[in-house]
C-alpha positions as CSV (number, residue, x, y, z in Angstrom):
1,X,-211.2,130.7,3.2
2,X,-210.8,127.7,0.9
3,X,-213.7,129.4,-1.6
4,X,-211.7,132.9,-1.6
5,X,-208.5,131.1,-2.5
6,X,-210.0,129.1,-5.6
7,X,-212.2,132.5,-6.4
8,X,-208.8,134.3,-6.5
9,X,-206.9,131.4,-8.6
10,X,-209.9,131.4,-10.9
11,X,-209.5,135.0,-11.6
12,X,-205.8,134.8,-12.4
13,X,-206.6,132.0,-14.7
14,X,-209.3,134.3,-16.7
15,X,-206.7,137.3,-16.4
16,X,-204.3,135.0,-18.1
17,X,-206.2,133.6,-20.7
18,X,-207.6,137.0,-21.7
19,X,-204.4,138.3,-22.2
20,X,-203.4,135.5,-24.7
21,X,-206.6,136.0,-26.7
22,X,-205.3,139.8,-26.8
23,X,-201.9,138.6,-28.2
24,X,-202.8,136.1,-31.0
25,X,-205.0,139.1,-31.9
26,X,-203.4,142.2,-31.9
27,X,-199.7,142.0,-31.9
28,X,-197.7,145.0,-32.0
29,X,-197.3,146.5,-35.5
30,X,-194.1,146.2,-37.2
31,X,-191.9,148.8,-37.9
32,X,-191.8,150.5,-41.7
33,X,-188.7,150.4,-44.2
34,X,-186.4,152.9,-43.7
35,X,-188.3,156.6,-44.7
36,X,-186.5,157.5,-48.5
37,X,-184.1,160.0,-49.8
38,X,-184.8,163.3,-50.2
39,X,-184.8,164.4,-54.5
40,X,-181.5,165.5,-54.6
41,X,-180.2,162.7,-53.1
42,X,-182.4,160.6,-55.5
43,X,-180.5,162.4,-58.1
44,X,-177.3,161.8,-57.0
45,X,-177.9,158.3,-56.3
46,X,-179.5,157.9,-59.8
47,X,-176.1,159.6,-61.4
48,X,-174.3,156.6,-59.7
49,X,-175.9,154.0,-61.1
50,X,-174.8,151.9,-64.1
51,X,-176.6,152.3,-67.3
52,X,-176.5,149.0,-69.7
53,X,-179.1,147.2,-71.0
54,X,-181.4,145.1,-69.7
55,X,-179.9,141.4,-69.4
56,X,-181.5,138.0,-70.8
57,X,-184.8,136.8,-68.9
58,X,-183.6,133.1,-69.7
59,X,-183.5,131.3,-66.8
60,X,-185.8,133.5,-64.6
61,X,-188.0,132.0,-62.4
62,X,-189.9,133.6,-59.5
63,X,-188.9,130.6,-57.7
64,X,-184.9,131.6,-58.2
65,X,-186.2,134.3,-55.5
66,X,-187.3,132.4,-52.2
67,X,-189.7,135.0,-51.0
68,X,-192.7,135.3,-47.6
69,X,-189.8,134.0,-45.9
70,X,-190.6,133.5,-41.8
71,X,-189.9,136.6,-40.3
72,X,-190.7,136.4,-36.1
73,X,-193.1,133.5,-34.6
74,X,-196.1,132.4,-37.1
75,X,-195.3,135.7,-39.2
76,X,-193.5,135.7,-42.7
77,X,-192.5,138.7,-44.6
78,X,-196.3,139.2,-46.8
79,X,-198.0,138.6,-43.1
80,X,-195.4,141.1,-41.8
81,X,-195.9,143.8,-44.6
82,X,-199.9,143.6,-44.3
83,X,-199.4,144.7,-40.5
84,X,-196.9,147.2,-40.9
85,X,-198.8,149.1,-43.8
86,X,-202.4,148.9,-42.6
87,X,-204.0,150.4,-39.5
88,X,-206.1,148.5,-37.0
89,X,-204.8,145.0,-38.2
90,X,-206.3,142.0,-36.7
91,X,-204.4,138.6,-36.5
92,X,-204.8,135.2,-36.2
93,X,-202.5,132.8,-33.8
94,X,-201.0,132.4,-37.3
95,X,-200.3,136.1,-37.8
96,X,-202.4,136.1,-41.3
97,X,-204.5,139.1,-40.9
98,X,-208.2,138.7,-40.9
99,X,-209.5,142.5,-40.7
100,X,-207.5,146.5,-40.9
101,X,-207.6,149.0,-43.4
102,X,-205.0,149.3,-46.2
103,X,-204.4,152.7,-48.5
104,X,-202.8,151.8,-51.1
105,X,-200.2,154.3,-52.4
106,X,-200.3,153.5,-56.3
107,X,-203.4,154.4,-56.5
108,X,-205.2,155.7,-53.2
109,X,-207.8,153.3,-52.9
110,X,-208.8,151.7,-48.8
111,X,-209.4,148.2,-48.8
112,X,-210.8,146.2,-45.7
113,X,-210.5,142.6,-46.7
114,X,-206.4,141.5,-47.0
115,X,-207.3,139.8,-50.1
116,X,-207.8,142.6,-52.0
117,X,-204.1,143.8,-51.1
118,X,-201.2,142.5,-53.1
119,X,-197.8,142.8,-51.6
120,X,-195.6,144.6,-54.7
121,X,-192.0,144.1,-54.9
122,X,-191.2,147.7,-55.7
123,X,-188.6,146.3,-57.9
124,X,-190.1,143.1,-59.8
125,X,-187.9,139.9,-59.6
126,X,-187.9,139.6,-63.3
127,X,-186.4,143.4,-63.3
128,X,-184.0,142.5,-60.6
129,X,-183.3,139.3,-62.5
130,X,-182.3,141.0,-66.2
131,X,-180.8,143.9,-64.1
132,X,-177.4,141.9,-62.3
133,X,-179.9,139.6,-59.6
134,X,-179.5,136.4,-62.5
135,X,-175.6,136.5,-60.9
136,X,-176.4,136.1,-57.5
137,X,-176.5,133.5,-54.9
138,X,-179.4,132.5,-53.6
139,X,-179.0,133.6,-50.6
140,X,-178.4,137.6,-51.8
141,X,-181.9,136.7,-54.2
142,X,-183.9,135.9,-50.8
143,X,-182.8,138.9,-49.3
144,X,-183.4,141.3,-52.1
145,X,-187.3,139.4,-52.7
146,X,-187.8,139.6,-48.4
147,X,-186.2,143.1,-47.9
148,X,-188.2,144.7,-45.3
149,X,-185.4,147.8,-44.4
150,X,-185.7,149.4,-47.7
151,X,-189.0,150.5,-49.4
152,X,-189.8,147.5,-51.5
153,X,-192.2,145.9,-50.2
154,X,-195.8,147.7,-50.6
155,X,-199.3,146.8,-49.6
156,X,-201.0,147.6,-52.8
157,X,-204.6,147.1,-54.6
158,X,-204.2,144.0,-56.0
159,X,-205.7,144.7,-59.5
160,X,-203.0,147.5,-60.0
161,X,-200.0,145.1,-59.0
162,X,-201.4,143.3,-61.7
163,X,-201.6,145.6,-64.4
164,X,-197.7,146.8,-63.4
165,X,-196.7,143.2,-63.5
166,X,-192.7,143.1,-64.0
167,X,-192.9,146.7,-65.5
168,X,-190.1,149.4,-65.2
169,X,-191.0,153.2,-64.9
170,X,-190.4,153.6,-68.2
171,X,-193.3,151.0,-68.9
172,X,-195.1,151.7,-66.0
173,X,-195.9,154.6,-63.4
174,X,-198.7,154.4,-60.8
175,X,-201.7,155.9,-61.4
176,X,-202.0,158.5,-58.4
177,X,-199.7,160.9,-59.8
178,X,-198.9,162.6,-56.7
179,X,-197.1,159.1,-56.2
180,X,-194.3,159.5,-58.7
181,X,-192.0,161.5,-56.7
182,X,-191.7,158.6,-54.1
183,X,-192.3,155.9,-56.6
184,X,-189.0,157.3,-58.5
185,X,-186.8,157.5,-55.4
186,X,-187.9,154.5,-53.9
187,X,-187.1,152.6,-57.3
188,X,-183.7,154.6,-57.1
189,X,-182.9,153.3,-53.6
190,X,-183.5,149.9,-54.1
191,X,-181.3,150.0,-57.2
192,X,-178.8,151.9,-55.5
193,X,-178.3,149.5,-52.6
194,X,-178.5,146.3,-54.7
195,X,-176.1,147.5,-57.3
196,X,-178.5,146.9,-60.2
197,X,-178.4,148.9,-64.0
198,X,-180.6,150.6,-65.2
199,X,-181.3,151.3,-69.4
200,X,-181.2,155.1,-71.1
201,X,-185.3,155.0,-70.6
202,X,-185.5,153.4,-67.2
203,X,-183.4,156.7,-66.2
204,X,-185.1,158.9,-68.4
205,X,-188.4,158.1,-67.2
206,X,-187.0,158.1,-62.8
207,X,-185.4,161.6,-63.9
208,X,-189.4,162.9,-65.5
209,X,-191.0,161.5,-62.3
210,X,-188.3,163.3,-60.2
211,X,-189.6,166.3,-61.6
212,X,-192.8,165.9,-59.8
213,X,-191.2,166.6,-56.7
């Protein structure tokens, strides 16, 4: 009786211990941003937004913008953006990912190992700075570098985040053409909801890309 009892409480022990291997592993993966606007609300959304141009950098410092800020448990917001945009994500206990597959959407290219993925800020901190973020508070700065209900934040082939470094559309476009379209609109949204300007060739060049779509 006694050797059935400990056989039983031994197995509950390995059922538990399994089960926490499973969850430092593979937790479940994060929700995406909100899906984006249709073109013609793109348009209208572009229409509303304040043309002027583009502020003084002075001052600017990627550190003004307090970003990977903790998110849930172990995970902060770079950790929480590799699981959302990848498939088949493994995890450490402290949520950085260790294995998945990433497409990125600049420029179509699959990556396997998370340090060849860059996490873009749709909307570069020096563009959010020159563009009305230099007069916020800290606190709205976080938010806007950390924003994980609006589309941007992108898992993205590093070298290509490089290349578009603080770039505007009217400087830079992503490579994958097909892109453009969403690129635009997503751009558009994040401007929109942040009340940031835009110059005459930032919305030149969003209009041309809407034309895509």
């Amino acid at each position: 009786m006694r050797t059935l009892l400990w056989t039983a409480v031994a197995g509950c022990l390995a059922c538990l211990l399994s089960s926490c291997a499973v969850t430092a592993t593979d937790d479940p993966r994060p929700t995406g941003p909100a899906p984006g606007v249709e073109p013609g609300q793109a348009r209208e959304r572009l229409a509303e937004l304040v043309v002027a141009p583009r502020g003084s950098i002075s001052g600017y410092d990627r550190d003004r913008f307090p970003h990977w800020s903790a998110v849930s448990g172990n995970c902060n917001t770079r950790e929480t953006v590799l699981r959302r945009d990848g498939e088949d994500v493994r995890a450490g206990a402290d949520c950085s990912p260790t294995s998945g597959e990433w497409t990125s959407p600049y420029d179509g290219a699959t990556w396997t190992d998370p340090s060849d993925v860059d996490i873009d800020h749709l909307v570069p901190l020096a563009q959010g700075w020159v563009s009305g973020a230099r007069s916020w508070t800290d606190e709205r700065r976080e938010r806007f570098a950390n924003d994980l209900d609006r589309p941007q934040l992108k898992a993205v082939t590093d070298n290509v985040n490089q290349s578009k470094s603080d770039q505007a559309p009217d400087e830079w476009k992503p490579p994958l053409e097909a892109q453009w379209c969403a690129y635009s609109s997503d751009w558009i949204v994040v401007k929109h909801h942040y009340q940031l300007t835009i110059t005459t060739a930032e919305r030149e060049a969003l209009t041309q890309m809407l034309d895509r779509c």
